[in-house]
Short mmCIF file of the C-alpha atoms (twelve columns), coordinates in Angstrom:
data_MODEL
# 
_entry.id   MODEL 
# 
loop_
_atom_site.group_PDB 
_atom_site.id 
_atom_site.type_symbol 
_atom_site.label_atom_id 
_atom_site.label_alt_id 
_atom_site.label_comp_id 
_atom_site.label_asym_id 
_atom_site.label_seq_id 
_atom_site.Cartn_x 
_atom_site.Cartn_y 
_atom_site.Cartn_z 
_atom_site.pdbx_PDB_model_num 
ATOM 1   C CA . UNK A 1   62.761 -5.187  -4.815 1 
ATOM 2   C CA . UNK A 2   62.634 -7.243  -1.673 1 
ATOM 3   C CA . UNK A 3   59.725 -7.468  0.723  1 
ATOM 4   C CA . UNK A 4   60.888 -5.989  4.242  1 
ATOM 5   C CA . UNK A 5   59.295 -5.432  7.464  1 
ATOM 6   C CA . UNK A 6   58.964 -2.047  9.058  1 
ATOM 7   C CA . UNK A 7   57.869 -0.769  12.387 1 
ATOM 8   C CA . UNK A 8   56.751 3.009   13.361 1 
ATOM 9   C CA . UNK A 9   55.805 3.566   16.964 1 
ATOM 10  C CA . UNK A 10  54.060 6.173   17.988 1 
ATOM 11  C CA . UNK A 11  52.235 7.334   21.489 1 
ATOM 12  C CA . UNK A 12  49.349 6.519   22.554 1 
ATOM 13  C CA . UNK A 13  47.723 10.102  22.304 1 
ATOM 14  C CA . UNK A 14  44.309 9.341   24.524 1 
ATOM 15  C CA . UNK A 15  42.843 6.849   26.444 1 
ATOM 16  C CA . UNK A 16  39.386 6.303   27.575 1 
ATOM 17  C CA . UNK A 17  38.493 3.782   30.281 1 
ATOM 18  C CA . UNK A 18  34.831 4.017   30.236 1 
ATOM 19  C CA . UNK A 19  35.253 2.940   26.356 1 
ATOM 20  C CA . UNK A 20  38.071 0.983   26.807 1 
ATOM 21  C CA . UNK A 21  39.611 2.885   23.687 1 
ATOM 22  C CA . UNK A 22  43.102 4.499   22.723 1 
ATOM 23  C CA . UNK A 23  43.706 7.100   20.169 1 
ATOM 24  C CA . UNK A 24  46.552 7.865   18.710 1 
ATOM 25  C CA . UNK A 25  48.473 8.141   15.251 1 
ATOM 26  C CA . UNK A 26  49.212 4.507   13.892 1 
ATOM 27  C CA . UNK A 27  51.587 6.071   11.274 1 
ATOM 28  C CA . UNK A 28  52.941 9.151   10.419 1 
ATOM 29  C CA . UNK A 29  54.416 9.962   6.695  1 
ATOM 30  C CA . UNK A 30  54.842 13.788  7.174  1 
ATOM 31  C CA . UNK A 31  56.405 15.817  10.204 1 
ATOM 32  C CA . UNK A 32  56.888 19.394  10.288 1 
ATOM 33  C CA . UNK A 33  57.121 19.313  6.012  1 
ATOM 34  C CA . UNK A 34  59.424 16.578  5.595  1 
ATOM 35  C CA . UNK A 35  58.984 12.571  4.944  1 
ATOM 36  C CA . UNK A 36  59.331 10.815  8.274  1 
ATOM 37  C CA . UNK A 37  61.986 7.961   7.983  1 
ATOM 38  C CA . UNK A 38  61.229 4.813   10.287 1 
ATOM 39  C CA . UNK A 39  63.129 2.687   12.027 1 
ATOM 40  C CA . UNK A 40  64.647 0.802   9.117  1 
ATOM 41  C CA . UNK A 41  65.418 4.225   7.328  1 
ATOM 42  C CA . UNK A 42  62.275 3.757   5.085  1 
ATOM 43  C CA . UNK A 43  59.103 6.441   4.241  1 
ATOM 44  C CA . UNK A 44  55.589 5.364   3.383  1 
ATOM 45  C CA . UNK A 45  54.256 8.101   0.880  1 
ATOM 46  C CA . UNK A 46  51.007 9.848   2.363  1 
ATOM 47  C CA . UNK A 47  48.941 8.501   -0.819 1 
ATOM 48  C CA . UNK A 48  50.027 4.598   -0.014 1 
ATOM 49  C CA . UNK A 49  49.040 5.498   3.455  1 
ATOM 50  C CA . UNK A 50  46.381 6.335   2.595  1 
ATOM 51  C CA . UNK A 51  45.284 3.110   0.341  1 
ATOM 52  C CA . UNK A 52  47.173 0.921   3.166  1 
ATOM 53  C CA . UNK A 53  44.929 2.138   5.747  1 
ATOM 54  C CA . UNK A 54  41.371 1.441   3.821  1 
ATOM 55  C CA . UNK A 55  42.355 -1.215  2.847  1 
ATOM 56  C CA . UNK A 56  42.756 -2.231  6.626  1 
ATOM 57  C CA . UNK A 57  39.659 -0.962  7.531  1 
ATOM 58  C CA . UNK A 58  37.799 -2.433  4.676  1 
ATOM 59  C CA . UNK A 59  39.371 -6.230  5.633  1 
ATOM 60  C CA . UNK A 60  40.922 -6.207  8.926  1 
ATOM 61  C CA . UNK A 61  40.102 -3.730  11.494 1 
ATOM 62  C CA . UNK A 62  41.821 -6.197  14.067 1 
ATOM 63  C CA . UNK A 63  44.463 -5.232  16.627 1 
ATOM 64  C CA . UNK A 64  46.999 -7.081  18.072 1 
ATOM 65  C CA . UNK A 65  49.331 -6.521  20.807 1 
ATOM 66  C CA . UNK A 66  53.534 -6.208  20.708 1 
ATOM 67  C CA . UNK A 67  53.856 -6.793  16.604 1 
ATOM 68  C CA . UNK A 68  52.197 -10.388 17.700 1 
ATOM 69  C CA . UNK A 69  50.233 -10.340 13.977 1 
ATOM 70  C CA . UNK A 70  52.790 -11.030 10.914 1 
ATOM 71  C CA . UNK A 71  50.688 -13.667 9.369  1 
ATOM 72  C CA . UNK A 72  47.022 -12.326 10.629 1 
ATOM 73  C CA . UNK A 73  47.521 -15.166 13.349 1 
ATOM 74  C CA . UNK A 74  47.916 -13.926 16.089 1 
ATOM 75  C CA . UNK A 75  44.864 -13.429 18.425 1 
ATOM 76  C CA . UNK A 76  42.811 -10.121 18.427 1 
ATOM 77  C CA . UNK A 77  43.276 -7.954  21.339 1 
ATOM 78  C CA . UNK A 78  41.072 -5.359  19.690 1 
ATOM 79  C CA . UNK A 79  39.504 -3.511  17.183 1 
ATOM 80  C CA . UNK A 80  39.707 -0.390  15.516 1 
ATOM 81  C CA . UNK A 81  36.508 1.856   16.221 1 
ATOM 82  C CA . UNK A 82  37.694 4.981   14.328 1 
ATOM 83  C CA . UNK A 83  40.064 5.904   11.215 1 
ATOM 84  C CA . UNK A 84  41.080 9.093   9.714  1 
ATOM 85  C CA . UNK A 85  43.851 9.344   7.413  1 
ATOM 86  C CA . UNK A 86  44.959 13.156  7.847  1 
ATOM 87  C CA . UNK A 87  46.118 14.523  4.635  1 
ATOM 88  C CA . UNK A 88  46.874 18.005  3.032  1 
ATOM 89  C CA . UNK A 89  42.824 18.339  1.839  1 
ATOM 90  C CA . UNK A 90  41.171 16.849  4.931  1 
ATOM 91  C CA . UNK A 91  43.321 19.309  7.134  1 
ATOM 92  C CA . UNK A 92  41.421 21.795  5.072  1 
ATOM 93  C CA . UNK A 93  38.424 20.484  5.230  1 
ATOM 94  C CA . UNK A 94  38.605 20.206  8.845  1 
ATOM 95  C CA . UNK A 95  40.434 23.444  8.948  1 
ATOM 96  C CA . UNK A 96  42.907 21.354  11.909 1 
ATOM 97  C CA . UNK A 97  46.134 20.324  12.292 1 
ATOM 98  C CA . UNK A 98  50.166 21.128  12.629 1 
ATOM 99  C CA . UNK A 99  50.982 19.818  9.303  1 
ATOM 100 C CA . UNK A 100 51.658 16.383  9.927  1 
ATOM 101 C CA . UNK A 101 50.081 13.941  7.528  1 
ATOM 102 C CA . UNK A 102 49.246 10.146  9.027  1 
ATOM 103 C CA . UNK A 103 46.478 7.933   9.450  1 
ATOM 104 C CA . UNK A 104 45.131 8.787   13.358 1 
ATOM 105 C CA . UNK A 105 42.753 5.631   14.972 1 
ATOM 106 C CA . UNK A 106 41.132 4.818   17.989 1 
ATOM 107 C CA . UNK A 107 40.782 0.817   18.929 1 
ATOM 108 C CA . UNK A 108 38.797 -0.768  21.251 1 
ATOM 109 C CA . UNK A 109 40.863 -2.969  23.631 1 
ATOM 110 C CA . UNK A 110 38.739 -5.621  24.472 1 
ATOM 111 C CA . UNK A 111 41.520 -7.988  25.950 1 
ATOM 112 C CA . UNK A 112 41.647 -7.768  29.954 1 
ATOM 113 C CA . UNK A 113 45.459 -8.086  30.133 1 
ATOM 114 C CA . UNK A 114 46.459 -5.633  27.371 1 
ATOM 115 C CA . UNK A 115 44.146 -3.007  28.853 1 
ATOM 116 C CA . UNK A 116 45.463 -3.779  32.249 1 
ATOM 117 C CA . UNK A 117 49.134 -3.076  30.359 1 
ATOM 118 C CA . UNK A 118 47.694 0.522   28.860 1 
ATOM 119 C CA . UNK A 119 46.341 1.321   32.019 1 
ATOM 120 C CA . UNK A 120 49.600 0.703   34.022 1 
ATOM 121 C CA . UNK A 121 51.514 2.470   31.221 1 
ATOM 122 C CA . UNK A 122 53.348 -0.353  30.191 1 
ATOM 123 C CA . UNK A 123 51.956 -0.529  26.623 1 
ATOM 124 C CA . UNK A 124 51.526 3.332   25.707 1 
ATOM 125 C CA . UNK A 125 52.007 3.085   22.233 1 
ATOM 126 C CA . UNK A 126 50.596 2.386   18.585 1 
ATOM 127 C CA . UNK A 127 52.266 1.089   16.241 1 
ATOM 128 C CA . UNK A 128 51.719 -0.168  12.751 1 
ATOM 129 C CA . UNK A 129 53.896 -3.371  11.271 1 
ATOM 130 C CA . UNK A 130 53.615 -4.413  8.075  1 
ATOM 131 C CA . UNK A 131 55.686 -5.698  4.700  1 
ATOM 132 C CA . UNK A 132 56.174 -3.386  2.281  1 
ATOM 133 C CA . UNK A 133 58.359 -3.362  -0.895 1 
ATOM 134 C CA . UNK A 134 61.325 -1.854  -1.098 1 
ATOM 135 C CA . UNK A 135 61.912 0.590   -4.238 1 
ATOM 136 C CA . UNK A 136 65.221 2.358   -5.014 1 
ATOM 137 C CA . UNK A 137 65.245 6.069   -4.061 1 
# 
């Protein structure tokens, strides 16, 4: 098992300019009933999703723009204001959804030049980046 980047990008589903927030999905594990594979042909199961993404929001919370964070470095550009990881028993809960399963997030942009970028549409997407470990299928 090596440790591997990966990269899912997503768009940005809202934005709000009296807020200054985006919504979107930051990851997606299911479409339409089936896994969805990312860029480097890998899946993130919906139940490490969903540990991945408290985890994140227990500890992190912080944004950065472009992939800019490997290490936790990089500087903020934002913060994430809201979290739902949208699974096969909070769709029923909530009695919503198309039966896609992902963690959906809104972040504050408080950086001038990266909200200037949403606004003019040349950042209009999320996307989560991360190291995971590789297992055999």
């Amino acid at each position: 098992m090596i440790d591997h980047p990966f990269r899912l990008t997503l768009p940005i589903a809202k934005a709000d300019g009296a807020l200054r927030t985006v919504w979107g999905w930051a990851s997606v594990s299911v479409e339409d009933g089936s896994p969805l594979v990312d860029a480097e042909g890998d899946t993130i199961a919906t139940d490490e999703l969903v540990r991945a993404a408290h985890a994140f929001m227990a500890h992190s919370r912080r944004g950065a723009a472009g992939h800019a964070d490997g290490g936790g470095d990089a500087p903020a550009v934002g913060t994430v204001v809201e979290s739902l990881v949208v699974t096969p028993a909070i769709r029923e809960a909530l009695a919503i959804g198309d039966g896609r399963e992902g963690w959906f997030v809104g972040i504050r942009i408080a950086d001038d030049a990266v909200w200037a970028a949403v606004l003019a549409g040349e950042l209009s997407a999320l996307s989560i980046g991360g190291v995971a470990r590789r297992l055999p299928a």
